[in-house]
C-alpha positions as CSV (number, residue, x, y, z in Angstrom):
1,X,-3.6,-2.7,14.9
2,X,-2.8,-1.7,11.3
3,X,1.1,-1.6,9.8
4,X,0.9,1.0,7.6
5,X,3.6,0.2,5.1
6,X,5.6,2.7,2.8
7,X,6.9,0.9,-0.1
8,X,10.0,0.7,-1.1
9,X,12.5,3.4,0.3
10,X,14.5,6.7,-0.7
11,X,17.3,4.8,-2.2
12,X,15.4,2.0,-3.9
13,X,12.1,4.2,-4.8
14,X,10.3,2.0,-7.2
15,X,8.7,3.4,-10.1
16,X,9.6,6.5,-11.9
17,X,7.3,9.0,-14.0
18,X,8.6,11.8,-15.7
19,X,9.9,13.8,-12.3
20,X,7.9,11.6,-9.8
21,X,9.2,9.1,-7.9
22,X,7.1,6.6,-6.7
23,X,8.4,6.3,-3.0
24,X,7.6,10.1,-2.2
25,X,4.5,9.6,-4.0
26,X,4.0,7.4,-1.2
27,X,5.1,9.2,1.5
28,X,2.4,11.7,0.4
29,X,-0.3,9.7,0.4
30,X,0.9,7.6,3.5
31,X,0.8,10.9,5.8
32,X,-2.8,11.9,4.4
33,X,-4.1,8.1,5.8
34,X,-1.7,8.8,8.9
35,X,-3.5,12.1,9.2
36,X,-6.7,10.7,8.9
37,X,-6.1,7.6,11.4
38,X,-5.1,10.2,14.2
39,X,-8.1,12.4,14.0
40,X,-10.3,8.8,13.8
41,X,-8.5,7.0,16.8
42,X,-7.6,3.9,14.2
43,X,-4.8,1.7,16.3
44,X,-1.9,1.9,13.8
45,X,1.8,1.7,13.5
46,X,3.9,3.6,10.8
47,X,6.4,1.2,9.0
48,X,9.1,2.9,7.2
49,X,12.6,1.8,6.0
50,X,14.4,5.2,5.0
51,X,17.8,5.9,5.9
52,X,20.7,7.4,3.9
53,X,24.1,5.6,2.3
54,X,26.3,6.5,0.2
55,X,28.0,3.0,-0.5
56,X,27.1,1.7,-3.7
57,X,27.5,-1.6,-2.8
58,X,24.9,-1.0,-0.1
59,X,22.4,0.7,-2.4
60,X,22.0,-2.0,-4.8
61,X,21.1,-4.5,-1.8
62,X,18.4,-2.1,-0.4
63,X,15.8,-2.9,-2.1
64,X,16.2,-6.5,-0.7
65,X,17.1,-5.1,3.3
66,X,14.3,-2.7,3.6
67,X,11.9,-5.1,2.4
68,X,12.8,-7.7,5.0
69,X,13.6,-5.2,7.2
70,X,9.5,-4.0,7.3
71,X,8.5,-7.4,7.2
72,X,10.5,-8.4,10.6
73,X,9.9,-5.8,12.3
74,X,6.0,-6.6,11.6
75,X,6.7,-9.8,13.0
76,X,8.4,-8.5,15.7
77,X,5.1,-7.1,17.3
78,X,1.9,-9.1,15.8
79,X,2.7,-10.9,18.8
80,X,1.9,-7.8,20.9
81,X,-1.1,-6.6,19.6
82,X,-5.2,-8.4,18.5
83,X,-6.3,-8.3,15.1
84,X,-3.4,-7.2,13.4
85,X,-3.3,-6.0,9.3
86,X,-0.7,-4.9,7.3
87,X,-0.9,-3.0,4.7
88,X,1.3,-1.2,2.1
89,X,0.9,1.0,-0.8
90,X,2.3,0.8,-3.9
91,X,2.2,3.4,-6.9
92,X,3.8,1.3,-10.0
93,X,4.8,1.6,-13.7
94,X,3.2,-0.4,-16.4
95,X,5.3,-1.6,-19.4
96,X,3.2,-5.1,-20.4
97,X,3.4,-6.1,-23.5
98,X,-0.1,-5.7,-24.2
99,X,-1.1,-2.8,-22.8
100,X,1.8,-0.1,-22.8
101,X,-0.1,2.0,-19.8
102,X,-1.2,1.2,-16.1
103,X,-4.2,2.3,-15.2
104,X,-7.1,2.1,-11.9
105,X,-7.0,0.7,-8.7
106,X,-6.2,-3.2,-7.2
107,X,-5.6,-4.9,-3.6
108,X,-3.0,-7.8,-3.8
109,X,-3.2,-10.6,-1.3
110,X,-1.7,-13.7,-0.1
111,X,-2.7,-16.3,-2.6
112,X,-2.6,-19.4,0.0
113,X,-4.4,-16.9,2.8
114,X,-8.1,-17.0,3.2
115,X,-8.7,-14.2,5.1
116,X,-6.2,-12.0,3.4
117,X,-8.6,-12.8,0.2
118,X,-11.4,-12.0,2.4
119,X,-10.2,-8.6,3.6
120,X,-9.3,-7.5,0.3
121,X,-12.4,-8.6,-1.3
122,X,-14.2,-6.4,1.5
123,X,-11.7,-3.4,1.4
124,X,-12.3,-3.1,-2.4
125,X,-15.9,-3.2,-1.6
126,X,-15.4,-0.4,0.8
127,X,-13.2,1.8,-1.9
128,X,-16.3,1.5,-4.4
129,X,-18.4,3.3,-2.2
130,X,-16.7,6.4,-3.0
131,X,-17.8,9.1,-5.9
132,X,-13.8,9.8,-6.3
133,X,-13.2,5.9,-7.5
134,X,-15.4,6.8,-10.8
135,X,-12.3,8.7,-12.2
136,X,-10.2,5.3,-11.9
137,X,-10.7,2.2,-13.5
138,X,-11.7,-0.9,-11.0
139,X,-8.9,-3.4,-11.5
140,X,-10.1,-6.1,-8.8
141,X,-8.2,-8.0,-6.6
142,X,-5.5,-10.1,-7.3
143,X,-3.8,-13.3,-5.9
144,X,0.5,-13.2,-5.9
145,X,2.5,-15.9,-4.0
146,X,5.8,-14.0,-5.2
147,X,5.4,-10.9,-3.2
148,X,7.7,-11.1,0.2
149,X,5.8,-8.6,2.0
150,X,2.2,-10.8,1.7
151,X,4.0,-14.0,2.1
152,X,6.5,-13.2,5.0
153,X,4.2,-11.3,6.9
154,X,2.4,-13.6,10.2
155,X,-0.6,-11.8,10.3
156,X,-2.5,-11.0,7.2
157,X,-1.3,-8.6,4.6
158,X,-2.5,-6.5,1.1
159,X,-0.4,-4.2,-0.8
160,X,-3.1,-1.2,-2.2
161,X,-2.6,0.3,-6.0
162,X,-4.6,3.3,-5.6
163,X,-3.7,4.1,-8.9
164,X,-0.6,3.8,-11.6
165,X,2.1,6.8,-12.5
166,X,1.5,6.5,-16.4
167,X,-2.0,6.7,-17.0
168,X,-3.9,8.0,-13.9
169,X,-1.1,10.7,-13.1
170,X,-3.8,13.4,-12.5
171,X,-4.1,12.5,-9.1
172,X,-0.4,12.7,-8.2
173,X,-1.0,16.0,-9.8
174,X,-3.9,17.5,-8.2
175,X,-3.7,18.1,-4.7
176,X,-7.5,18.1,-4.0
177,X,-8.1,14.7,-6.2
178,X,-4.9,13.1,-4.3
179,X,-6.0,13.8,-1.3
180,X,-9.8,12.6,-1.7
181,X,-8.6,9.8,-2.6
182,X,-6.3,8.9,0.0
183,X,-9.4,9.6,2.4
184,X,-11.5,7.1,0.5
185,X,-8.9,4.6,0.8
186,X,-8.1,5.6,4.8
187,X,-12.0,5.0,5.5
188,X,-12.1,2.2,4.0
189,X,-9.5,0.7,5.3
190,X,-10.8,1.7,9.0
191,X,-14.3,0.4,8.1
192,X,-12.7,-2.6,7.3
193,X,-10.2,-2.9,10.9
194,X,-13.4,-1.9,12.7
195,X,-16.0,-4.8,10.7
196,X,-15.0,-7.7,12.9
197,X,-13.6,-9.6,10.2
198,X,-10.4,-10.2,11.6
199,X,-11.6,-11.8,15.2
C-alpha cells in the first residue's frame, strides 16, 4: 500500500512564489499520480489534512496538527495492510545563504532507516530513467532526522522535491511539462512498490 501524502495544508501552505502556493501546487501534482495509480491498479491511500477555520488561534497551530494528524492516521493502518510506503511531496522555497535559488529534484529519508535509504536510493534511480528529468538538476538523496513525517511514520517514509518554486517554476507553469513530470515520478514510484524491495 502507498500513503500518498499532500504536504502541508490550505491554511498552513508552505512555500510561496509570486502567486503560487505551494500546497495547491501539490494538490496538482498529487491528483496527476492519483490519476495515474487508478488507471495502473497501484494499492494506495490518499492522505490529506484540509479543512477550513477561521480562529486564528487555531491557524497558527495547524501546521503542527495536520502534520501529526497524517502521520497517525498512517499509523493507524500500516497495521492493516503488507509492504506499506509513505510518501509525500513537497514543492519548497530556497533562501540559503549561499545559493539565493532552489533548484532540481531530491528524495529525503529517515536518516536511522535502512530501508528508507534503500528505497530512495532506488526511486531516484527510477526518476533518472526519464527524458523529462534532463530539464532539472539531480540533487540526490538526502538523510534528515528532524523531519516528523519520516521519523514518526512506522513503516518507511520519503518526502519527494520534484522540483523548487524559485528556479524550476516552468513546470508549475506549463501544463504539459508538469504533468510529464508527475508521470515520471508516479512510475517510478510504482516500479519501485512493485520491485520487491519492501518484503
Amino acid at each position: 500500500m502507498i500513503f500518498l501524502s499532500d504536504g502541508h495544508d490550505i491554511i498552513s501552505y508552505g512555500a510561496r512564489y509570486k502567486n503560487i502556493k505551494e500546497h495547491e501546487l501539490i494538490l496538482k501534482f498529487n491528483n496527476l499520480i492519483e490519476d495515474y495509480f487508478k488507471i495502473s491498479g497501484v494499492p494506495y491511500i490518499r492522505v490529506n489534512a484540509d479543512y477550513r477555520c477561521v480562529d486564528e488561534s487555531f491557524k497558527i497551530s495547524s501546521k503542527v496538527l495536520s502534520l501529526k494528524y497524517k502521520v497517525n492516521y498512517i499509523n493507524q493502518l500500516v497495521k492493516y495492510f503488507k509492504n506499506p510506503l509513505a510518501i509525500e511531496t513537497h514543492f519548497n522555497y530556497y533562501d540559503g545563504k549561499d545559493n539565493n535559488k532552489g533548484c532540481g529534484y531530491e528524495v529525503l529519508y529517515y536518516s536511522h532507516s535502512e530501508i528508507s535509504k534503500k528505497l530512495a536510493l532506488l526511486l531516484l534511480k527510477n526518476v533518472r530513467d526519464f527524458d523529462i528529468m534532463t530539464h532539472l538538476i539531480d540533487r540526490g538523496v538526502k538523510a534528515r532526522e528532524d523531519l516528523y513525517f519520516l521519523k514518526g511514520t512506522k513503516c518507511p517514509a520519503l518526502i519527494i522535491e520534484p522540483f523548487f518554486l524559485d528556479d524550476d517554476i516552468e513546470f508549475a507553469l506549463n501544463d504539459s511539462m508538469f504533468e510529464m513530470l508527475a508521470v515520471a515520478w508516479a512510475h517510478s514510484i510504482e516500479k519501485l512498490y512493485k520491485g520487491g524491495v519492501l518484503k
